[in-house]
N, C-alpha and C positions, 0 to 999 in steps of 0.2 A: 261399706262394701270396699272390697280392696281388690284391682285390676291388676294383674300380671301381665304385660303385653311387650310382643317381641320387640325391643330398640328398634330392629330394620322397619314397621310393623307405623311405627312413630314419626321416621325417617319418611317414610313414603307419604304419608297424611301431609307434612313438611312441603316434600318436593311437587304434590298436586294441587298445593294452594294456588297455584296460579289458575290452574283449569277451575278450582270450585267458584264461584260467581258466573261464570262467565253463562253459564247456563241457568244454575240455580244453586242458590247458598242452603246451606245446610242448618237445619235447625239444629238446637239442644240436644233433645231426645234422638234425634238421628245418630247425631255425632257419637253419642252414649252407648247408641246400639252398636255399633260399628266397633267402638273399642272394647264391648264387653262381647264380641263375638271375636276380635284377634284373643282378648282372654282366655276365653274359651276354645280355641282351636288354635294355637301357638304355632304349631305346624304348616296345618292350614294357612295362615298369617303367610307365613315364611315364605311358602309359594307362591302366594296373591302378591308377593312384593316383588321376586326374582323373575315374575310375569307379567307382570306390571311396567317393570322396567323394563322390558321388552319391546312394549309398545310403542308406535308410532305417535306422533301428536292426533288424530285422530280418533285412533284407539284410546289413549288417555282422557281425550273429552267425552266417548263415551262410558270408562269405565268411571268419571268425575259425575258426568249426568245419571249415570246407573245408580251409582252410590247415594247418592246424596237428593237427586229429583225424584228418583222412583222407589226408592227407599229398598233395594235390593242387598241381599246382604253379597259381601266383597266377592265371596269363590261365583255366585251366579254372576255382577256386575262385573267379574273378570271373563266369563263364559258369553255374556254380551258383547263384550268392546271385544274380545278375540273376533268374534264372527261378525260384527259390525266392521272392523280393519281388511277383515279377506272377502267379505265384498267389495265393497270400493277398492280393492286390489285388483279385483278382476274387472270392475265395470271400468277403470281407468284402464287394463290391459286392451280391456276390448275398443275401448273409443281410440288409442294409439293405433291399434291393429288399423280400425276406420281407416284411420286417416293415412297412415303411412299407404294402405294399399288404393284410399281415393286419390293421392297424388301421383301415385303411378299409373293404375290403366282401370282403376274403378272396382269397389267393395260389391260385391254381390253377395245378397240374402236373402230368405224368406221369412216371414214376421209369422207371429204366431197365428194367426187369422188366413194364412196361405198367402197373402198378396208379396209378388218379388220383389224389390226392392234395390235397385244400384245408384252407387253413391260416387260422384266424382267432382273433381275438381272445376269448378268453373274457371272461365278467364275475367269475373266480373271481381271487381276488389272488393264490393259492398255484399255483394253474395258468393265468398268464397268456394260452398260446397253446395251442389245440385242432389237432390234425393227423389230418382226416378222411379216410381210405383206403378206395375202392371195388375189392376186389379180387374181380373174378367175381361183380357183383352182392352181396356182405359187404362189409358198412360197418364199419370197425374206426375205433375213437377213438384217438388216442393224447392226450392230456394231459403238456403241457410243465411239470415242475414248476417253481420255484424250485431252486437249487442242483442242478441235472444231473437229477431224478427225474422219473421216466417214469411213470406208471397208464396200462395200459390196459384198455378198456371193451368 
């Protein structure tokens, strides 16, 4: 059998070896698929490469775990790690938004279950941020700790 596969196609397998292990190593037969589907789709290839390289470090670890753990072929693992990147684009936009508007005068929201919810700034160092919940008229505290720890009140 004889594989035709675009250079850039080779290049790319090249520059994601760092990302492959770090999640899951690629067997044989994986790797096989993968090159005999750039063969097969040259063009295809071309694009999975100049979108690829696009990606964030993020995006790259999921289009390396797409690849190679779930055994996805490259245009769907590239349609993964896209949409896996713009989430976490947003859930980081949103927890900045948090925070930049709990150091000013406090984040106000509603969770999806109806209860309100405002977020401010504490003066405690160890519980930076206060997350105030009006459920049915009960005001519950919660206290953001340092390193992941919750009290509540």
């Amino acid at each position: 059998m004889k594989l035709n596969i675009p250079d850039v196609f080779i290049d790319l397998m090249k520059e994601i070896e760092g990302y492959i292990g770090k999640y899951s190593s690629p067997s044989s037969s994986t790797l096989i698929d993968v090159l005999e589907w750039a063969s097969k789709n040259p063009s295809s290839a071309t694009r999975v490469v100049e979108e690829v390289r696009k990606l964030k470090a993020t995006g790259k670890d999921e289009f390396t775990s797409a690849l190679f753990g779930w055994k996805y072929k490259p245009d769907t693992a590239l349609k993964r790690a896209t949409w896996r990147q713009e989430e976490r684009r947003k859930r980081r936009s949103l927890l900045f938004k948090l925070i930049i508007n709990a150091k000013k005068n406090g984040y106000r929201f509603e969770t999806a279950g109806g209860a309100e919810c405002v977020v401010k700034k504490s003066n405690d160092y160890l519980a930076p941020y206060v997350f105030k919940f009006n459920v049915d008229g009960v005001e519950t505290l919660v206290y953001h700790r340092k390193k992941g720890l919750v009290d509540f009140v």
